[in-house]
C-alpha positions in Angstrom: 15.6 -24.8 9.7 19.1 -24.6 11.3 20.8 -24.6 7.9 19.5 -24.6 4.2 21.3 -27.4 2.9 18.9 -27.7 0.0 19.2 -23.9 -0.8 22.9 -24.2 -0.7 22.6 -27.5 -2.8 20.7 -25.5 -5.3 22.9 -22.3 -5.2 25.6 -24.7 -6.1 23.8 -26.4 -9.1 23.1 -22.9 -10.7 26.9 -22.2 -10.5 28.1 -25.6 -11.7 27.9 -24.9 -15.7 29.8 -21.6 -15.2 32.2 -23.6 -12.8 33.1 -25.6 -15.6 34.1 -23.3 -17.8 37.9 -21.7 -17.5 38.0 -18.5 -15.0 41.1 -16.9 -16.8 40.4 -13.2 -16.8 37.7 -13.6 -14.4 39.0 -13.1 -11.1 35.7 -11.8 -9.5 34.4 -15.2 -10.7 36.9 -17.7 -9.6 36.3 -16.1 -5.9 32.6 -16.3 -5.7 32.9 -20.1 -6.5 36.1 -20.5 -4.5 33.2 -18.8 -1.6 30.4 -21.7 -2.6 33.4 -24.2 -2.1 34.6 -23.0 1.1 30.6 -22.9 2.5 29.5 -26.6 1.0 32.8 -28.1 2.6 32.2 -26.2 5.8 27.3 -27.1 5.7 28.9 -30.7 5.4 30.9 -30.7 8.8 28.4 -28.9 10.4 25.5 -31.0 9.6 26.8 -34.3 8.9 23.1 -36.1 8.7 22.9 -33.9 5.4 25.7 -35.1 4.2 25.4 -38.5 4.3 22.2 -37.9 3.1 23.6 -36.6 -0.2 25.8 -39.3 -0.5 29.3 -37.7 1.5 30.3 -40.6 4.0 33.1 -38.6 5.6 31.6 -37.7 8.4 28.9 -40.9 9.3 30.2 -41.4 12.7 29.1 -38.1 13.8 26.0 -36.1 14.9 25.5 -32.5 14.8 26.8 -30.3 17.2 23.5 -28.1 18.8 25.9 -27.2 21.9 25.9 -23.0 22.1 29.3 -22.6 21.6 28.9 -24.8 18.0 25.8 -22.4 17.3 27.7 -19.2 18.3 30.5 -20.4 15.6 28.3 -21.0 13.0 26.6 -17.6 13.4 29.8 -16.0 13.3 31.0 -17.8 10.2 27.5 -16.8 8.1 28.6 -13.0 9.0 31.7 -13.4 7.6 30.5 -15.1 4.7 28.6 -12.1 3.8 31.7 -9.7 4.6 33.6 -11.8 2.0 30.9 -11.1 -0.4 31.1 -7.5 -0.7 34.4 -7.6 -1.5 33.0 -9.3 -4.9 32.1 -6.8 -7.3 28.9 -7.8 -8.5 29.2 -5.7 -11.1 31.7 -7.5 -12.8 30.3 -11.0 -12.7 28.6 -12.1 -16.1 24.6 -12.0 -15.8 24.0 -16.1 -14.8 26.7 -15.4 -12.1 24.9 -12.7 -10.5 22.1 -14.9 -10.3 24.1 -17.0 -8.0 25.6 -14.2 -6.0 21.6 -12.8 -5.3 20.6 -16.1 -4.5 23.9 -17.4 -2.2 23.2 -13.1 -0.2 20.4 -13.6 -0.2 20.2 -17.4 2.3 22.9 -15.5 4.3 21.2 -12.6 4.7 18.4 -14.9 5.6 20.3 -17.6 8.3 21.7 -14.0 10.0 18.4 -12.2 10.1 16.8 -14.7 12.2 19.5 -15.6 14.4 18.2 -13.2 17.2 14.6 -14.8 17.1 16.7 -18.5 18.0 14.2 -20.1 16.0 15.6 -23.9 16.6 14.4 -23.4 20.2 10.6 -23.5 19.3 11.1 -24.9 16.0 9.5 -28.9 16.5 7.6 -30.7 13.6 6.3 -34.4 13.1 8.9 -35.4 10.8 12.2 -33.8 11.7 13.5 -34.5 15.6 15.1 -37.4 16.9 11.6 -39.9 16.5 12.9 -40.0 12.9 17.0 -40.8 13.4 16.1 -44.4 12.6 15.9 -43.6 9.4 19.5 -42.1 9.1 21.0 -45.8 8.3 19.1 -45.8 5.4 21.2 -43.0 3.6 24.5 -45.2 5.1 26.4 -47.9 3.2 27.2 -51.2 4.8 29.1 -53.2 2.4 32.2 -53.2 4.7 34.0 -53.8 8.2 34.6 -50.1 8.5 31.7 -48.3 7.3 29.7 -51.0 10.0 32.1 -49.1 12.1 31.3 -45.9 11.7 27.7 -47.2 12.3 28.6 -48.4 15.6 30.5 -44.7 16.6 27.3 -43.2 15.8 25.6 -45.1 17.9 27.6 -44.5 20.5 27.2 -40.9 20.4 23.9 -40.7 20.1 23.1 -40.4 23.7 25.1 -37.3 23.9 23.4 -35.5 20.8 19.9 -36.4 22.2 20.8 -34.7 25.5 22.0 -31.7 23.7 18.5 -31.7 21.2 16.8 -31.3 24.7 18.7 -28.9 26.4 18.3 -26.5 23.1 14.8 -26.8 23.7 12.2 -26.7 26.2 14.5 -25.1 29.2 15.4 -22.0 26.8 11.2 -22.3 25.8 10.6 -21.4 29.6 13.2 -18.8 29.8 12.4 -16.9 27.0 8.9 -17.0 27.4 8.6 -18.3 23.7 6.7 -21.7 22.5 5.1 -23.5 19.6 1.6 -23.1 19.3 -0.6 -25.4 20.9 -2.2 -26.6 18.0 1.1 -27.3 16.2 2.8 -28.7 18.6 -0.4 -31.1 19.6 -0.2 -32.7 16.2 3.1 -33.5 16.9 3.0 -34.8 19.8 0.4 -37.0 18.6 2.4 -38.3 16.0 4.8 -39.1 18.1 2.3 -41.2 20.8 1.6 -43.1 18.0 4.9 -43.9 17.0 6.2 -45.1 20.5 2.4 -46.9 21.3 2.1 -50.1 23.4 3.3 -53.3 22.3 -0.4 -54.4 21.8 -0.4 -52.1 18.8 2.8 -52.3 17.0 1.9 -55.8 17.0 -1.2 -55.2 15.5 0.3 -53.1 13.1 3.3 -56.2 12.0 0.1 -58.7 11.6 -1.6 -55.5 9.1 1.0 -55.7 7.2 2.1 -59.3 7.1 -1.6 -59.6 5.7 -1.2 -57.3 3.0 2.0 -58.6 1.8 0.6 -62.1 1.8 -2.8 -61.1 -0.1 -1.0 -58.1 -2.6 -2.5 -60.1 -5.3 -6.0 -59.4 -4.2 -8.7 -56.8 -4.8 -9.1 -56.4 -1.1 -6.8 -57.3 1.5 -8.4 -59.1 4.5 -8.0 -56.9 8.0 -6.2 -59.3 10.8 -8.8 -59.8 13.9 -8.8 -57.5 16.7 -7.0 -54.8 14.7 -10.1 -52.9 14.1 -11.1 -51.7 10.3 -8.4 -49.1 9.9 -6.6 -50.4 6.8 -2.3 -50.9 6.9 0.0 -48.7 6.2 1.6 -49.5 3.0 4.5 -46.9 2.8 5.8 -44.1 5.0 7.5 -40.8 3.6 10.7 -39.9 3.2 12.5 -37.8 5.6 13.4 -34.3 4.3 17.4 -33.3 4.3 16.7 -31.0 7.1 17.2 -31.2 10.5 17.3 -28.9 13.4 
């Protein structure tokens, strides 16, 4: 996972209640949140699919940025997260807010530890990759002109995100000797096969579900002919706020 959105999303939740209480006399208190601040504003520029996700629409004409350079920054901003934090006395932070401090150290301590490993190079599952992106316009308003816009804008930079989703992947693969396994990365290849399958079968599939719409009232639905016995799909999961 490139970032922890969710673990930062719940690192935040924990410090909300004590958020909303005054900080006077509690300097070593009003840092740490003025730190979870500074990180949630700076996850949401980085990985703008998570933030429209959880309902932020500043950034939803943009795509991440997997270029080196962007990763290299990131990295570098993680490590001084973590210097920041030791100059927080733990110590004096009231019991629930050192909860948040161990849990904030501790997805730092984790994003920095496997940085040398460059685990987004080998890192591909069946749901997260660009054979899901479709599903990014779900989490996007369209009530007006300009958020149809920002639609549009993202579209148009989509070409240069997929080429960089590429280039992070299977030419580092070869040069550092490093790969899925075969069994993983079989079942998603699979996955995707089906999902890009000849026109025969996506056809198939619309009549499948055209029949089961039009007989929901009924014990069993009939299967259309030709489409073999396999009954249609009647709801696909949702995507996970993650993406690498």
């Amino acid at each position: 996972m490139s970032k922890l959105v969710l673990g930062l999303l719940c690192t935040a939740v924990l410090a909300a209640p004590a958020a909303a209480a005054p900080a006077k006399g509690k300097p070593a208190v009003a840092r740490l949140h003025a730190l979870f601040d500074q990180e949630w504003e700076r996850e949401l520029r980085e990985e703008p699919l998570a933030a429209t996700a959880v309902g932020d629409h500043r950034y939803d004409d943009r795509w991440p940025d997997r270029s080196p350079a962007a990763r290299e920054a990131s990295h570098r901003a993680d490590l001084a997260v973590l210097d920041k934090l030791k100059g927080i006395p733990r110590a004096a932070l009231p019991a629930s807010e050192q909860l948040n401090y161990d849990l904030f150290k501790r997805q730092y301590e984790q994003r920095t530890l496997a940085w040398p490993f460059k685990y987004w190079v080998y890192r591909i599952t069946a749901r997260e990759g660009p054979q899901s992106l479709n599903e990014v316009a779900e989490d996007m308003p369209f009530d007006t002109a300009a958020q149809y816009r920002l639609w549009l804008i993202r579209l148009e930079r989509l070409p240069a995100y997929l080429d960089q989703y590429a280039a992070s992947r299977m030419p580092s693969e070869i040069r550092l000797r490093n790969a899925p396994a075969r069994s993983s990365a079989a079942r998603s290849f699979r996955r995707i096969a089906a999902l890009t399958s000849s026109s025969a079968t996506n056809t198939c599939r619309r009549r499948a579900l055209r029949s089961a719409s039009t007989t929901r009232r009924t014990a069993a639905p009939s299967t259309p002919t030709g489409c073999g016995s396999t009954p249609p799909p009647t709801s696909r999961p949702r995507r996970s706020t993650s993406w690498a």
